[in-house]
Every structure is written in structure tokens, then in C-alpha cells.
C-alpha positions in Angstrom: 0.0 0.0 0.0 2.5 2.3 0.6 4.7 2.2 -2.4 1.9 2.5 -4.5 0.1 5.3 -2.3 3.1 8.1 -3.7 3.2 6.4 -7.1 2.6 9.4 -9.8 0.1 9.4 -12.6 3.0 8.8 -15.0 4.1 5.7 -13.8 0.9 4.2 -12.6 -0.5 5.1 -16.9 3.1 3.6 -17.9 3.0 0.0 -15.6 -1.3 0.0 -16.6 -0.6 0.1 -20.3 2.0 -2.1 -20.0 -0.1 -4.5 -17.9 2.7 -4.5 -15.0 0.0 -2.7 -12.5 -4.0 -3.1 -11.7 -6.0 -0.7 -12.0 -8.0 -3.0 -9.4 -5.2 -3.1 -7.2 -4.1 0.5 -7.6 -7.4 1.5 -6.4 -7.9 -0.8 -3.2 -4.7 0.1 -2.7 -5.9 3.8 -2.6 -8.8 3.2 -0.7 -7.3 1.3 1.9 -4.9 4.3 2.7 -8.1 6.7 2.8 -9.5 4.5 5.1 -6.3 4.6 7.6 -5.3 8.5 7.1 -8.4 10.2 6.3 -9.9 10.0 10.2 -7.3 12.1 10.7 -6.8 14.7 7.6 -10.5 14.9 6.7 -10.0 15.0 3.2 -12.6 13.0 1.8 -16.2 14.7 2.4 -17.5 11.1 0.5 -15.7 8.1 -0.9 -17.1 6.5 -3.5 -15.4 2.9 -3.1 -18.3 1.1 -4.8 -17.9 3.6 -7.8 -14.2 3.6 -8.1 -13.7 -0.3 -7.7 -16.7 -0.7 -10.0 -14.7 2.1 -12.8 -11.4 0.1 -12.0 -12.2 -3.3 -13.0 -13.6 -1.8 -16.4 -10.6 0.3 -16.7 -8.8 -3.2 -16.0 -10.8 -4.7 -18.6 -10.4 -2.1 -21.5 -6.7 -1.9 -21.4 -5.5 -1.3 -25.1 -3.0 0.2 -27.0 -5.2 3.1 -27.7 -6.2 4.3 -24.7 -4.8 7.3 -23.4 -2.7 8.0 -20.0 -5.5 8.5 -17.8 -6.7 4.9 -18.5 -7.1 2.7 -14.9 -5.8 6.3 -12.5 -7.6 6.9 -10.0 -8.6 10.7 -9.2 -10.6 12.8 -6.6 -12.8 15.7 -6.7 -13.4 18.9 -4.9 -17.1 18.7 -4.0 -17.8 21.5 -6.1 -18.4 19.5 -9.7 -21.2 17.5 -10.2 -21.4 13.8 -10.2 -24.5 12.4 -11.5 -26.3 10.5 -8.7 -24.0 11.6 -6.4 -24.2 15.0 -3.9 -22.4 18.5 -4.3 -22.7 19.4 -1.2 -19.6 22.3 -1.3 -19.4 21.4 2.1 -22.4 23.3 3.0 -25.7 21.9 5.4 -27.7 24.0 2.5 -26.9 21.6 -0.1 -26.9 18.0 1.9 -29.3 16.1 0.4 -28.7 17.7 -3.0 -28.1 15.0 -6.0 -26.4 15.9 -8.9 -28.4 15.1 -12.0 -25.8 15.0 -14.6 -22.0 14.8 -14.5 -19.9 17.9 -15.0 -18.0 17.8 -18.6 -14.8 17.5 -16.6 -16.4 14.5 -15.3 -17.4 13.0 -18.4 -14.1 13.7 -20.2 -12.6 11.9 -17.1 -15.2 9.3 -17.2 -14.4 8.4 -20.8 -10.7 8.4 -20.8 -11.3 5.7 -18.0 -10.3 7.6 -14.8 -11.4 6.3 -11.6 -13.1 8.5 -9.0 -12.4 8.1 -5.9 -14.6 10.3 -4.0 -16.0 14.0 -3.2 -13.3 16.2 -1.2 -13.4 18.9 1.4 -13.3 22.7 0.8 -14.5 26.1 2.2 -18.1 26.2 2.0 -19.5 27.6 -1.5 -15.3 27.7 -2.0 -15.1 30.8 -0.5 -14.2 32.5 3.1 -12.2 30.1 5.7 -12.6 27.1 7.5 -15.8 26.9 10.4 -16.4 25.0 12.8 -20.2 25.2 11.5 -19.3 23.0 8.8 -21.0 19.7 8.1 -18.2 17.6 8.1 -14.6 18.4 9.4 -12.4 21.1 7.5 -9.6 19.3 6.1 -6.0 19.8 8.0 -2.8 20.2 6.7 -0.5 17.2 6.2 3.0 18.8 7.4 1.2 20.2 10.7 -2.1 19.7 11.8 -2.1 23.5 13.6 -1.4 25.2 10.3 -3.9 26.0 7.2 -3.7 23.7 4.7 -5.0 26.6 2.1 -8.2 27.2 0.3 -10.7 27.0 -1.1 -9.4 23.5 -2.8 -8.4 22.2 0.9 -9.5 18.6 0.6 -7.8 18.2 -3.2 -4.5 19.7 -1.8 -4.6 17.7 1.5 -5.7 14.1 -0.3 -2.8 14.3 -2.9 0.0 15.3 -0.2 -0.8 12.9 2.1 -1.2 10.0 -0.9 -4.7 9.5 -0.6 -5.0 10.7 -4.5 -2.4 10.4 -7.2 -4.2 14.0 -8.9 -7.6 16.0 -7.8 -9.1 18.3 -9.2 -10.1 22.0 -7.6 -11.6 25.5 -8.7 -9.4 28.8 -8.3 -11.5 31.9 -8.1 -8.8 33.9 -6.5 -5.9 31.9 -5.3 -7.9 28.6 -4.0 -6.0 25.8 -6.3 -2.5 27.8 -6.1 -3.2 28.7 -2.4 -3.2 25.1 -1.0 -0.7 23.7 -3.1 1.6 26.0 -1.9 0.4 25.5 1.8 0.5 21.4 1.4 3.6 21.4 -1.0 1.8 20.2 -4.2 1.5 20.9 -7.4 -1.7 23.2 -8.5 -2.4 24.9 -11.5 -4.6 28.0 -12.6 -5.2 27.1 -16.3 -6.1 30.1 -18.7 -9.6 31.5 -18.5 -11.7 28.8 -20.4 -9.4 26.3 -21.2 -11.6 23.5 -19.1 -15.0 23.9 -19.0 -17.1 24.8 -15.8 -20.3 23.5 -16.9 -21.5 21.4 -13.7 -19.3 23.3 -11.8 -21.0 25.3 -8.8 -20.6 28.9 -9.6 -18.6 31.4 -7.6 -17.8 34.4 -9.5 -18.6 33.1 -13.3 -16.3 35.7 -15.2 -13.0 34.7 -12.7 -14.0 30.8 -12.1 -11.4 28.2 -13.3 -10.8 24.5 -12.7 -7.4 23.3 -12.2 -5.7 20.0 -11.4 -4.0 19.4 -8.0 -0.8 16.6 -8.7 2.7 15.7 -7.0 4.3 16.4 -10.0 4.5 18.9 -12.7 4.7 15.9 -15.6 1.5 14.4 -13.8 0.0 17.9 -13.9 0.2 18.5 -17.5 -0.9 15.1 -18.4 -4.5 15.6 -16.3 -4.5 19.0 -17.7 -4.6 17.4 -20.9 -7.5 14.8 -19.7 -9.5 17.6 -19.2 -9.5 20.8 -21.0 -10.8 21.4 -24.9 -13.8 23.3 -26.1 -17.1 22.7 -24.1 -20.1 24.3 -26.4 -22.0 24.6 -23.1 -19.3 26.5 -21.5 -20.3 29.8 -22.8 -16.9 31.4 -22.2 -15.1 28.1 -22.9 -12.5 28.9 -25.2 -12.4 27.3 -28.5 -8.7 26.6 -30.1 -7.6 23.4 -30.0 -5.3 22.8 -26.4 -1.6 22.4 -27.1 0.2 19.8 -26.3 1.0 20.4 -22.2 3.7 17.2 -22.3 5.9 18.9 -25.3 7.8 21.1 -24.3 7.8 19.6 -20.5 11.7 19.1 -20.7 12.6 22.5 -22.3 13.7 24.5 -19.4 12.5 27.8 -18.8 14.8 30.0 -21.3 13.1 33.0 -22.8 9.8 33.2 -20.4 9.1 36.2 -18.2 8.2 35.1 -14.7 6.6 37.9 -12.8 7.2 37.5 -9.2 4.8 39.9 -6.7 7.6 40.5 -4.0 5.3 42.7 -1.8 3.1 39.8 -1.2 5.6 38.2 1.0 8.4 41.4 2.0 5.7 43.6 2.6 1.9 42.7 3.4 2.9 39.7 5.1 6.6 39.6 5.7 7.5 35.9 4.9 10.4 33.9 7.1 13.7 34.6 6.3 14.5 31.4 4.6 11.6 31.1 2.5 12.3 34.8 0.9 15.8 33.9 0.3 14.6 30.2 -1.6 12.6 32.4 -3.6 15.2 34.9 -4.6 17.3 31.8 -5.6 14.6 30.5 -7.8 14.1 33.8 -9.6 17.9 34.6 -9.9 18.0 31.0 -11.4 15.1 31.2 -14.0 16.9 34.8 -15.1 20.1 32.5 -15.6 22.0 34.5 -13.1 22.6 32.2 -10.3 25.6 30.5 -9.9 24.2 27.3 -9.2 21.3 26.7 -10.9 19.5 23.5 -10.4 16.3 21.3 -9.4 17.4 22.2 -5.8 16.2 25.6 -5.9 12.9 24.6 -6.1 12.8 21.8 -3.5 13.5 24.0 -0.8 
């Protein structure tokens, strides 16, 4: 259970394909951990064990050359997308006994690249505003240290991937609340750009600033869920409509020539960060502008 609880998406899509790893056994081996951890992290608002075993051993049973590198992974989501049958609750007491009556189109493009859900996850009610203790179920805690904040609004998706209950999750950022806990539970969250992944069966927070992003331990496992999930959605208004480029291409081709803005006051002003984290991030910038003198994967594993 353990080796395979930190296993990435990558490797997990590499051994499936190449029939070295269950999907079955992949996803017990999941569940089980969720079972031991979650009692404690309260990242899981529901898990949908019947669901994902039931998803697994068709995932297990379509294995093909064509299928594509989602195929067999399991996944969790934020409780903020619909799941057809299934309650979005966005951790509110308002919406408890609500039933979704269609999936989200994230959820079907997950659903038919064979992705197995694993279960609903935690987050600020309605996404928005902190944690209560008015809440339904228990605000999820971070993984490092259970007295900190483990970020939000996309608590439960930051907290189930850290702590290996999750290979990737999906979240919503409105204003910070997929980048926020990733970089509170030291994960990987993207922000994609506006209408790159449709938000149709998504509950709503602010429509026009709204975007759903993946949650992974890795940037390679990031850009390959990315790609399981964006593309034109004609009932996504705003949905953008060029075809998505290729997020794995250019995964290995460094950083040269891209302007990285970094908002210094955030952290040496407004809320004056620790010593050693504002020097780790002067590193990383000084790197990326090619004017360290030791430039490396360590900067960023500080």
C-alpha cells in the first residue's frame, strides 16, 4: 500500500498500459490508505469505493493500445463539480441532500478516458471564506502540521494528494484557491487560462473569474490531467475554443526565454514571509533569469 500510495500518474499510466500494475489493485490500494489516514486529515467529504472499484475493473478490462494516459488512474474531486447521482454538497448543510443530476463535462471527459473517482473532497463552504467550525463535516487539516492551514478554497484536493490519498484532484481557483493550498500542502496546483476546461457542472462562484485546475505531485502528472480535461465545451459559454496544445511537449525544455513575474510585496511587505523562505525564492528567480551561480532542481525543493 505504501509504495503505491506516492506512485505518480505517469508511472501508474506507464505500468497500466504495459499491464505491470492493476488498475484494481491500484485502487484498493488507494482506498485502503483513505480508510487509515483520512480520520485524521479529513480530506474526503464522501468516498465512492463502490464507484471507483466498479470504474477500476472496467478500466482493467479495456486496457488497449489506444487508450490514453489516464486509463485505470484513480482521481478525486473537490465537491464543487457534479457527479451524476451523487451530492455536491460544497461542504455546505444548504446543499446535503442535493443529487447531482448529470455529470460535470470535466467529469465525463474523465469518465471516458477511463479515470477512476475516488470520491468527493473537502473545501471552504460555497469555496469561499475560511474554514468553520459550523461546517457539516470536518475542515480538512494540513499534512505537514495539523495547527497550520492547509490553504483554500481546494483544501480537501490539496490535502488528499499530499498525504497520498490521491495520485491528482481536481479544484476550482477563483482567487488563489487551487494555487493557495498547493503551496500550503507542497503540491502541485495549476490556474489554467480563463476557459481552457470547461465549468459546466461546476457550482458557480464568481462566473467571469471561475477556473478549474488539477492538484498533482508532480509537474509531468499535472500537465498530463490538464490534458485529460480541457478542450472546447459548447456549453461553456466562455469556454475557449482553439484546440489545447500539447501540455507534455515542451515539459523538458527549461524555462529559457519566459518572463516570470514574481509579486515581492506579497511576501516582504503585506505579510513579511520567514527569512529562509524569501531567500529560496530569490534563488529560484535569480535561477530562471540565468544568473545564479548554481542553478538547479534544488532551488525549487526548498
Amino acid at each position: 500500500m505504501s509504495d503505491l500510495a506516492f506512485i505518480t500518474i505517469a508511472d501508474a499510466s506507464r505500468l497500466i498500459h504495459a499491464r505491470k500494475l492493476s488498475p484494481v489493485e491500484l485502487t484498493k490500494a488507494l482506498l485502503a490508505r483513505i480508510a487509515a489516514l483520512d480520520g485524521i486529515y479529513h480530506a474526503y467529504i464522501a468516498v465512492t469505493a463502490e464507484v471507483a472499484l466498479a470504474q477500476a475493473k472496467a478500466a482493467e478490462a479495456e486496457i488497449a493500445a489506444g487508450t490514453g494516459p489516464m486509463h485505470g488512474v484513480p482521481y478525486a474531486l473537490k465537491d464543487i463539480f457534479d457527479v451524476a447521482g451523487t451530492a455536491t454538497t460544497c461542504h455546505s448543510k444548504l446543499r446535503m441532500n442535493h443529487r447531482a443530476s448529470a455529470d460535470a463535462a470535466v467529469v465525463t471527459r474523465l469518465r471516458q478516458a477511463g479515470a477512476v473517482l475516488l470520491g468527493k473532497l473537502a473545501l471552504h463552504e460555497f469555496a469561499t471564506g475560511g474554514p468553520t467550525r459550523e461546517l457539516p463535516w470536518p475542515a480538512a487539516l494540513n499534512p505537514w502540521d495539523l495547527d497550520l492551514h492547509p490553504g483554500g478554497s481546494s483544501s480537501g484536493s490539496a490535502v488528499a494528494v499530499a498525504t497520498g490519498m490521491a495520485p491528482g484532484a481536481l479544484g476550482t481557483d477563483t482567487g488563489g484557491s487551487v494555487r493557495n493550498p498547493a503551496t500550503c500542502c507542497g503540491v502541485i496546483g495549476m490556474k489554467p487560462t480563463y476557459g481552457a476546461v470547461s465549468r459546466t457542472g461546476v457550482f458557480p462562484l464568481s462566473f467571469s473569474l471561475d477556473h478549474v485546475g488539477p492538484l498533482t505531485r508532480t509537474v509531468e502528472d499535472n500537465a498530463m490531467l490538464l490534458g485529460a480535461i480541457a478542450g472546447h465545451d459548447p456549453a461553456d459559454r466562455s469556454g475557449a475554443r482553439g484546440a489545447l496544445p500539447d501540455c507534455l511537449a515542451d515539459l523538458h525544455s527549461g524555462v529559457k526565454g519566459l518572463r516570470i513575474g514574481v509579486v515581492a510585496h506579497f511576501y516582504m511587505e503585506d505579510a513579511i514571509g520567514a527569512p529562509e523562505q524569501v531567500a529560496a525564492i530569490a534563488e529560484a528567480a535569480d535561477c530562471c533569469a540565468g544568473s545564479a551561480p548554481r542553478c538547479g532542481r534544488s532551488a525549487w525543493r526548498r
